[in-house]
N, C-alpha and C positions, 0 to 999 in steps of 0.2 A: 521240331522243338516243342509245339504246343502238346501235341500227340504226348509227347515223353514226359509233359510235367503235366497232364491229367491222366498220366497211367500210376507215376507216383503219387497222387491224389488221392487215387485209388486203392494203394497198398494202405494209404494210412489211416483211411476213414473204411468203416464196415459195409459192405455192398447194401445190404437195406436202407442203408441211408443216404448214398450217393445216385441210386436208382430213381429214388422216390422224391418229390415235393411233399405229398401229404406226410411220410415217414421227417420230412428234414423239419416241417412245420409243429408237426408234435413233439421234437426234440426240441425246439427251440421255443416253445411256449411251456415246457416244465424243467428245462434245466434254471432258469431263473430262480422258480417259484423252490425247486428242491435244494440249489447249490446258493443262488447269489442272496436270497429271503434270511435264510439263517444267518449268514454272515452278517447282512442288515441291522438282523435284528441286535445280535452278539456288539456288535459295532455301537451300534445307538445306548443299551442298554448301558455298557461302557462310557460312555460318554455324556449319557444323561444322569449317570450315578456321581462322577465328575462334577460335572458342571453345574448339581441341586448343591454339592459339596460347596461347591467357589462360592454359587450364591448366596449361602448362610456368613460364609467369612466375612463375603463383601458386608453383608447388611452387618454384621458385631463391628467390623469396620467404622463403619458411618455412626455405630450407636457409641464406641469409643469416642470418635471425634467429636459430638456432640458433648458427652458428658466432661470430655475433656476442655471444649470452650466455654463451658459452663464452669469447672472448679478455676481455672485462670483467671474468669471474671471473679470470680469472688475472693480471690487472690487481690487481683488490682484492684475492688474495692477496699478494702484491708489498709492498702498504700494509700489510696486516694482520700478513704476517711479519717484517718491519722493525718495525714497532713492537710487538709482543710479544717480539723478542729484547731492543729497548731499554728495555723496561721489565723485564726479566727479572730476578728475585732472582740467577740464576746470573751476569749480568752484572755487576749492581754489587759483589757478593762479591769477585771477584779485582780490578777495578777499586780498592775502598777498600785494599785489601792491596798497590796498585802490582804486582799480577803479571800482566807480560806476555804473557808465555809460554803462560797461563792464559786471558786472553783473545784469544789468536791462535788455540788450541786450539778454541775457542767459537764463535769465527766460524767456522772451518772445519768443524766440525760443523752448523752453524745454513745453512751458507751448501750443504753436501750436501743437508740435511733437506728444506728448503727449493725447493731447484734451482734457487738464484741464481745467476748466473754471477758477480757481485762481492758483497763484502758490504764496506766499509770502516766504520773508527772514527776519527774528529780531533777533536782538542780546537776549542775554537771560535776559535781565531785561524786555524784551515786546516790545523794540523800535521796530518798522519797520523801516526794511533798502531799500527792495527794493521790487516791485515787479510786472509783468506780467502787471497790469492793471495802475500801476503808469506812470507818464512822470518822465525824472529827475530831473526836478524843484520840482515835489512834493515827490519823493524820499528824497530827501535831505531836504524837510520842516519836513518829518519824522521822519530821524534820531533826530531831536532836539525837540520833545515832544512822549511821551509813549503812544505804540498805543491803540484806546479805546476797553476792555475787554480783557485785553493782560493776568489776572490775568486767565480766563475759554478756554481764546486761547490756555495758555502753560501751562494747568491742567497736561495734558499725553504728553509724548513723548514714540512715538512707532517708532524701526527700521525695524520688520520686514512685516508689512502688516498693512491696513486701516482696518477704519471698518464706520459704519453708524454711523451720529448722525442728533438729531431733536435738530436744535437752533433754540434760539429766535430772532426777527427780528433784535434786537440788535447785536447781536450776529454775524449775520452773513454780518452785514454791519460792523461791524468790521474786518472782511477777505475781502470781496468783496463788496464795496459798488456802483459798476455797476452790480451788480444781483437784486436791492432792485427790479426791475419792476417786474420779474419774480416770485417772492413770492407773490405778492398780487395776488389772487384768490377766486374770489369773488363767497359763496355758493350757490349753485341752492337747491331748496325745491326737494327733490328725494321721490317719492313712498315707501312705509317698512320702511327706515331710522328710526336712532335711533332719538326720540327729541332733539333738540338743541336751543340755542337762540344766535347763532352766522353769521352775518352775511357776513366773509370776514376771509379766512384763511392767516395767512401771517408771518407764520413759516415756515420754510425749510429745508429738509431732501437732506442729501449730503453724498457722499464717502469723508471722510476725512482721511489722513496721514498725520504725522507728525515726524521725525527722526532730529537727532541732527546735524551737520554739525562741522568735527572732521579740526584741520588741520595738520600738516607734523609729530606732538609731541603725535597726538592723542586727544590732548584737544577739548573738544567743545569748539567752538568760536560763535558758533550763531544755529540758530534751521530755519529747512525749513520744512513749511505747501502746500501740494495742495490737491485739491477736486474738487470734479468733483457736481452740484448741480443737483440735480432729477427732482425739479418743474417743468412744462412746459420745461423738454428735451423731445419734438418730437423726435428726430432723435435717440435718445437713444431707445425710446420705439419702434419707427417703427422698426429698427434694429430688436428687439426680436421677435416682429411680422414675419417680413420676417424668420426668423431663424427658430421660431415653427410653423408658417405657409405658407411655401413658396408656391409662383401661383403654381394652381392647386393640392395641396395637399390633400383639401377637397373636395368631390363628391357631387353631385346632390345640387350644387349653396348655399352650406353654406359658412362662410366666416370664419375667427379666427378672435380674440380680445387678447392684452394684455394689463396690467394696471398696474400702480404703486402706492399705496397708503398711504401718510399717516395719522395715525389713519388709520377713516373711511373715507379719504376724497381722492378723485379723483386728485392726483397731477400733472401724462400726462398721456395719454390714447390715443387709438386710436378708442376710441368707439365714435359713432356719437349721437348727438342728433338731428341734421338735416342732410342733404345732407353733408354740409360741412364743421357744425361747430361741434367739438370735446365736449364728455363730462367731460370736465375740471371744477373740482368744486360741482357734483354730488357726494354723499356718497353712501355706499353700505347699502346692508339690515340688519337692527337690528338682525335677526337670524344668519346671516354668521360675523357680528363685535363682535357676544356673542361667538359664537364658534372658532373662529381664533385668536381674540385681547384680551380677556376675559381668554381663558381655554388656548392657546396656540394650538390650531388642526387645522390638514390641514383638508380643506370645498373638497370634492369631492362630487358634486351632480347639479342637476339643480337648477340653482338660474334665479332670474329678474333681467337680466341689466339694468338698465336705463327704456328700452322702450321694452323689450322682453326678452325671456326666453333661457339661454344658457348653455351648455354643458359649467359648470364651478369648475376649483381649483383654490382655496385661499392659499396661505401660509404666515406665518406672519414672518416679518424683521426684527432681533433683531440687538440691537445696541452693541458699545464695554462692556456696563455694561450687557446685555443678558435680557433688557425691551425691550418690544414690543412695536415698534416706528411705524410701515406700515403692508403690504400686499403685495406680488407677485400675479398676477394674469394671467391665460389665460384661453381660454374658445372658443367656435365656438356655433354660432346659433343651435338649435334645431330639427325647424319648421322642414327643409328640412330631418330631420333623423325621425322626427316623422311620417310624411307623410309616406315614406319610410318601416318603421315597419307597418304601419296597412295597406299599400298596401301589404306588403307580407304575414300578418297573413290573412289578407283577398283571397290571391291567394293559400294559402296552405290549409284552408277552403272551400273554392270551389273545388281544386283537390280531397280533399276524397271525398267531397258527391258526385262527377260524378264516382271516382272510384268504391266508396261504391253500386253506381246505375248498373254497368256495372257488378260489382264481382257478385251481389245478380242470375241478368243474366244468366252469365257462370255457377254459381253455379248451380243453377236451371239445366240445360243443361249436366252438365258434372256427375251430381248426377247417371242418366242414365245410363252412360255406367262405372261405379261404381259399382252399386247394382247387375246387370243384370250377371257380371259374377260370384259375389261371391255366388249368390245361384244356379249357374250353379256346382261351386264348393261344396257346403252344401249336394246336392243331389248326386253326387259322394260318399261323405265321406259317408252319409247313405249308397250306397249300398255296400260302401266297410265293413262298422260294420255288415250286411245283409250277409257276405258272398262271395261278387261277388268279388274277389279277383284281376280280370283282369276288372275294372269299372277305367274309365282314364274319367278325363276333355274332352279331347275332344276340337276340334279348336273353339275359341273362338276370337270376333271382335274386341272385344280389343285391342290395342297392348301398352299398360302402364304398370306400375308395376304390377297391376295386372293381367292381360292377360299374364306377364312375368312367375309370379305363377304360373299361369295354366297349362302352358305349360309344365315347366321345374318342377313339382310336384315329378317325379318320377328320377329327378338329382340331389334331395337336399344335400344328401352325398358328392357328387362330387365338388356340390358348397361351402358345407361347408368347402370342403379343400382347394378347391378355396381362400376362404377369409382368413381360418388360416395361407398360405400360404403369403397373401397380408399383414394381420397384421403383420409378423411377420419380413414381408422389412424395413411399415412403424415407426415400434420398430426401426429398427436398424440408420433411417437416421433419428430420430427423437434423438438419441443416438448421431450422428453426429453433429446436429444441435446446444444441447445443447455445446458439446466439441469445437465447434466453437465458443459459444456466449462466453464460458469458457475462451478462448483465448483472446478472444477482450478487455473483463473485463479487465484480468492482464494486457494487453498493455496499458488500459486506466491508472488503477493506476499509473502505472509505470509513465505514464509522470505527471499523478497528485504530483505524488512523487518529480521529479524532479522540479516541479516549486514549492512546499514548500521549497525546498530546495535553491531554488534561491531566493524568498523573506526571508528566515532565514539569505542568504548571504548580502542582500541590509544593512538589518534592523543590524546586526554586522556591516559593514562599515559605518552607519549613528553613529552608537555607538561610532565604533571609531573617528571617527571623533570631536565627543565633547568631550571624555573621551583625546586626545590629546591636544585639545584647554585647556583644565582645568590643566591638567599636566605641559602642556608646562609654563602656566602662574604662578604655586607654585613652578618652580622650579627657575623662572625668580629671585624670592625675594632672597634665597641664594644667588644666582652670584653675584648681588649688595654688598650682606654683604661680599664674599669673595675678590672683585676686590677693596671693599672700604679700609677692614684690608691690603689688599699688597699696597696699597697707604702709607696708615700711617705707615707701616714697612719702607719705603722707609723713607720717613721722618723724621722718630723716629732713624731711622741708620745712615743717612749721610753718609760721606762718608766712614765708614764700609761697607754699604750697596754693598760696589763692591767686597768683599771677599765672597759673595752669587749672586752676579747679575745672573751665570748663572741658579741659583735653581726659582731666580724669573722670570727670563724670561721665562724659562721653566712652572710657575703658570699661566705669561701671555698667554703663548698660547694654555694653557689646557680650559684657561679661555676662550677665543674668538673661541676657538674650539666648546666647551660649549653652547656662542652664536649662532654659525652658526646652532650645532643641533635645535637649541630653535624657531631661526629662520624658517629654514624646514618643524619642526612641526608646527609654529603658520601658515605661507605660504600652509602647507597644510589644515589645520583645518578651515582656515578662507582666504580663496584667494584674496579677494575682498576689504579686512580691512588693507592688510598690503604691505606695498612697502620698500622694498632698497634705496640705494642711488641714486641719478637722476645726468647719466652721460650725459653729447654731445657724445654718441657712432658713432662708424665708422659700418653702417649695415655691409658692404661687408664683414671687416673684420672677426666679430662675426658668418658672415653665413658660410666663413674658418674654423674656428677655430672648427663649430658645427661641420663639416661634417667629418672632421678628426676625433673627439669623437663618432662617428659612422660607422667611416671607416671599424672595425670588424664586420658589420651587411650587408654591402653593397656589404664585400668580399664574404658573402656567397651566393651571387646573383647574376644572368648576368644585372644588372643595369647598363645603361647606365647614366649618369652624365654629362647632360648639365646645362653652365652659362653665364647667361645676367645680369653682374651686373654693372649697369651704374650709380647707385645711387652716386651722391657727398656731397650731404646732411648729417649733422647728427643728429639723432634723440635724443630726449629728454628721457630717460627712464635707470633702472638702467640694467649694461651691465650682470650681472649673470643673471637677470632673462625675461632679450629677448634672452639668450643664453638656458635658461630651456625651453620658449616657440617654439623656433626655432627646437631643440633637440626631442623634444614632435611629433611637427607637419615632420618631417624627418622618425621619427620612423615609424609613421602613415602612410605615405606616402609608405616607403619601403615594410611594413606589409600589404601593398594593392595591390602590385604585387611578389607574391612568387614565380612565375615562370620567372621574368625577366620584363626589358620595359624599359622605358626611364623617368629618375627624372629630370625636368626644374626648377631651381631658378634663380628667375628674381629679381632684384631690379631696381627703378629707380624712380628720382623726381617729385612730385607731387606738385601741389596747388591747387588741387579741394577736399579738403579730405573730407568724407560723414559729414555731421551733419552742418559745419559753415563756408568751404570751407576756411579754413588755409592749408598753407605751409607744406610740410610731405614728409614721404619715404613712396614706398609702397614696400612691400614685399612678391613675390609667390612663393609658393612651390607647381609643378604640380604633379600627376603619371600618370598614361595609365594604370590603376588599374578600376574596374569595373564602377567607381562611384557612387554619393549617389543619393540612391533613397529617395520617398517625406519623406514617414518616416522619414529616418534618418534625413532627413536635419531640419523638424519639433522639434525630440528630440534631437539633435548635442552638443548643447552646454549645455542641462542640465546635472546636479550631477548626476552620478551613473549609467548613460546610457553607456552602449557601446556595439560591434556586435561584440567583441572576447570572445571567450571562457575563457583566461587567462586574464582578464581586469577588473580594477576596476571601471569604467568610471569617472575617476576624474581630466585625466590631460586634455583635451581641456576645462572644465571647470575650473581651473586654469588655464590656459594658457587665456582663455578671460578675467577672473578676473586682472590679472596683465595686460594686453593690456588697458584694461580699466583703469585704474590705474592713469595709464598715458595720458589719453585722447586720446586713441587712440581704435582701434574694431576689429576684427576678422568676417569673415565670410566667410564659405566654398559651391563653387559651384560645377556645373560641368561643364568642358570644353565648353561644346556644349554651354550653355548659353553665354557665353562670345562668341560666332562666330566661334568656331573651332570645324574642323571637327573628331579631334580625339577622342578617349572616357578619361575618366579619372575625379578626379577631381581638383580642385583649392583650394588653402587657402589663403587668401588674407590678409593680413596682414597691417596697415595703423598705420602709428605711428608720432608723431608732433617733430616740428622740431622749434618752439616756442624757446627763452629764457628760460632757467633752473634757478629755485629756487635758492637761498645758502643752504645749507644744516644746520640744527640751531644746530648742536651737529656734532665737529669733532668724535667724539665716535659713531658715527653712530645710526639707528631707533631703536636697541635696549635698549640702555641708554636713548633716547629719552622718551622710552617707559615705563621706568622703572620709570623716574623723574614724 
């Protein structure tokens, strides 16, 4: 049997090479280098032409997602500054006083601060009352006729965030009619574009918000719009540019583009059609407006900008209805990453076939002292089958693995325990190994564990939070029906009614007990919506009164307790709850030095306060506690942050809600900022010192609330 399948062995392979070692040796040191090298390279060069491809997509990828959380954020600023003007103490102030003037002043400050391009005010029938781009002559020619398109102006009222819309020119010369220049944009004929027979775009795509404007009872009394407009904002667009392409970001003299579109039309851009002039008015390719505007998909691939071909993402802009109004875009030149790949596929090209030239070489060369000893060896083993039982290799010129063989032929025993001996380490720290990776694992989960655990916590304290607001407001409706019936008991009794006075007085104060909780929870659930009564407070006193109400915190510490309180002033604001936020920011303070240090409260009068430079108290609370780093100071004042363990991060976010309230701010630094050399940090406190309101209900904001 064996005889017959090495005779067909024979038939299939060429007698020169089944005779020969040195013949099989030279076959098999250049069939590699002639058959399997090319393939290699074919293979590679395929693949590496590939995967420079993916890499570019990836990185427009990342540069999309960037610029795209960047226009969002300026999206939710939009919302967010519309509705902290309209909720602003500084608003409703000149508003209850009917000063115009006052409030035209307001907008145009809020609407600079800001970088709104409009910010308007109307009562809720559509009048314009005032705003940003008016004088007050034409303020007040407004109040006395409805302004035009007031009916698609006051379609939505949104309080908590903006969103896009595409108006008609009409439209938008009804909000701002010093923007008309800006919308006219006149079409350029673009290359691929989809056909069109228009020649002049002059609609316009804007961040718009719009929230109601409540005053002391809660009622709306008027609605406030701002937005920010897209067309020809340069500055907005360069911004994203710098942001997803800062100098020198890109290599070998590419450059980034981003763009803003809407539809398919070119509204700012930073791409060129010349040296200097911008492609404003150019539309994109038919292929990328069917697949982006059309299907709703992000475009990842090379497209034709304008005048060349660039590493580009599309993604399409929906409005508050979720129609596709635009396109985000960024994207970097090509040319220079193209050059780039065929320079390199070309340099790893030329390195095998010089390698492949030099192996073929050595091979040839080193075949020699290959063959040379293993038939030195062949004729041994013959005359060991012969008989000659002391027949040994013999020194040989070798000194490689094979010349090792030769040598060591008659210690193979010795080597084999040799190596059982090795394998049997490399078992065991290969044993080790895995028990190590074993460990790492569990410690990984382990903290994976722990942060599910802390997003389960967020996402319960967000719950609660509304599942309070909602409670707090169906229990509000009983109080009224119980405080109404002990009214009409009184009345209905006369003067019977004082043979029970003290069972009723006893309902009244379960009753305003009732409130206070009602109150607590809606001041928690909602910080920012709801205020107390507005006293003339004495700061010094209230910052007394706090420190005593934490005096058993202070005792457990070497806290030193110094005061600068020079303030004569008094502030505008109600006295329980600069006593909550005092209280709040003390706790914090103390809870920053556990081993001891020194707490400074300063007070004293101001008239440069941040925002419009009115009359105010300011108030610090220092420690000599670590201070805050950028982080913190970045997420300080948002819901639900905080750096204890035992914390819910809600009170400095209440505690600004109510400062704000009242026209007044919060912001916490650290020492060294302000000029001093100690560590620690500052909370600054700023609060108006303004004429106070009447309050429009002896019964205080919760009957207010209730009516």
């Amino acid at each position: 049997m064996k005889r017959r399948l090495a005779e067909e062995g024979k038939l299939l392979a060429p007698r020169w090479l089944t005779h020969s070692i040195r013949n099989k040796l030279l076959a098999m040191a250049l069939l590699p280098l002639l058959v399997v090298l090319p393939l290699l390279v074919g293979a590679l060069v395929l693949w590496g032409n590939a995967a420079y491809d993916r890499l570019l997509i990836t990185k427009v990828r990342s540069d999309l997602a960037v610029a795209r959380g960047y226009f969002e954020q300026v999206l939710a600023e939009v919302g967010y500054g519309t509705n902290a003007v309209a909720g602003s103490y500084a608003l409703q102030l000149p508003l209850q006083r009917r000063d115009l003037a006052a409030v035209q002043a307001l907008l145009e400050r809020e609407s600079q601060r800001l970088g709104f391009d409009f910010i308007n005010l109307y009562r809720l029938d559509g009048q314009l009352i005032a705003a940003d781009w008016l004088r007050p002559a034409q303020a007040n020619a407004g109040l006395r006729a409805p302004a035009k398109g007031a009916g698609a102006i006051h379609a939505r009222i949104s309080t908590d965030h903006a969103s896009l819309a595409r108006l008609a020119p009409g439209d938008l010369l009804a909000l701002a009619p010093h923007l008309a220049a800006r919308i006219q944009i006149p079409l350029i004929r673009t290359r691929s574009a989809a056909p069109h027979d228009r020649d002049l775009e002059d609609r316009a795509l804007i961040m718009l918000a719009t929230t109601p404007v409540r005053d002391a009872n809660g009622s709306i009394v008027a609605l406030l719009r701002g937005g920010v407009l897209l067309n020809q904002n340069l500055p907005f667009i360069d911004h994203i540019n710098r942001i997803v392409y800062p100098e020198g970001s890109l290599p070998f003299g590419s450059h980034g583009t981003a763009t803003l579109f809407m539809d398919d039309v070119r509204i700012t851009t930073n791409v060129r059609l010349f040296r200097d002039e911008r492609a404003i008015g150019t539309r994109v390719s038919q292929a990328v407006r069917e697949a982006v505007l059309t299907h709703g998909q992000t475009w990842l691939d090379r497209a034709f900008v304008v005048n060349d071909w660039y590493v580009s993402a599309y993604e399409p802009l929906l409005d508050a209805a979720g129609e596709r109004v635009g396109m985000l875009y960024v994207g970097y030149l090509e040319q220079p990453f193209r050059y780039v790949k065929y320079g390199m596929l070309a340099l790893i090209v030329g390195i095998f076939l010089v390698v492949m030239l030099l192996a073929a070489l050595f091979s040839l060369r080193w075949a020699r002292s290959i063959f040379r000893p293993l038939e030195q060896m062949n004729q041994t083993m013959q005359r060991v089958e012969e008989g000659d039982t002391g027949a040994r290799v013999g020194p040989v010129a070798a000194r490689d693995e094979i010349g090792a063989l030769a040598r060591h032929l008659d210690e193979l025993l010795d080597v084999i325990d040799d190596k059982a001996r090795a394998l049997q380490r490399w078992a065991e720290e290969l044993d080790a190994k895995v028990i190590e990776r074993t460990t790492e694992l569990a410690r990984s989960n382990a903290s994976l564990l722990q942060a599910q655990q802390q997003l389960v916590k967020s996402e319960k304290l967000a719950a609660i939070g509304q599942l309070t607001a909602s409670v707090a407001h169906e229990i509000n409706n009983p109080i009224a029906v119980i405080q109404g019936n002990l009214d009409l008991m009184r009345e209905t009794l006369g003067p019977r009614a004082t043979d029970v006075q003290g069972e009723l007085d006893l309902l009244d104060q379960q009753v305003e007990r009732m409130r206070l909780i009602i109150t607590q929870l809606l001041q928690y659930a909602r910080p920012t919506e709801y205020a107390g009564y507005v006293d003339a407070v004495e700061v010094n006193e209230v910052l007394e009164n706090s420190l005593v109400l934490v005096a058993h915190l202070l005792a457990r510490t070497r806290i030193e307790v110094r005061r600068e309180l020079q303030a004569t002033a008094r502030a505008g604001i109600n006295r329980q709850e600069l006593q909550q936020v005092v209280i709040n920011l003390l706790i914090n303070a103390i809870q920053a030095m556990p081993e001891g240090g020194t707490l400074r409260l300063r007070t004293r009068d101001r008239r440069d306060l941040p925002g419009d430079g009115r009359a105010g108290v300011l108030l610090e609370i220092s420690d000599s506690g670590p201070g805050l780093s950028e982080r913190v100071k970045e997420r300080l004042f948002r819901p639900f942050f905080t750096t204890k363990n035992d914390g819910n991060g809600l009170g400095l976010w209440i505690s600004v809600g109510l400062v704000e309230r009242y026209g007044g701010s919060i912001e916490g630094v650290n020492k060294r900022e302000l000029g001093e050399e100690s560590t620690g940090a500052t909370f600054r406190v700023w609060l108006l010192t303004e004429p106070l309101a009447p309050a429009a209900d002896s019964s205080g904001p919760m009957e207010a609330r209730r009516a």
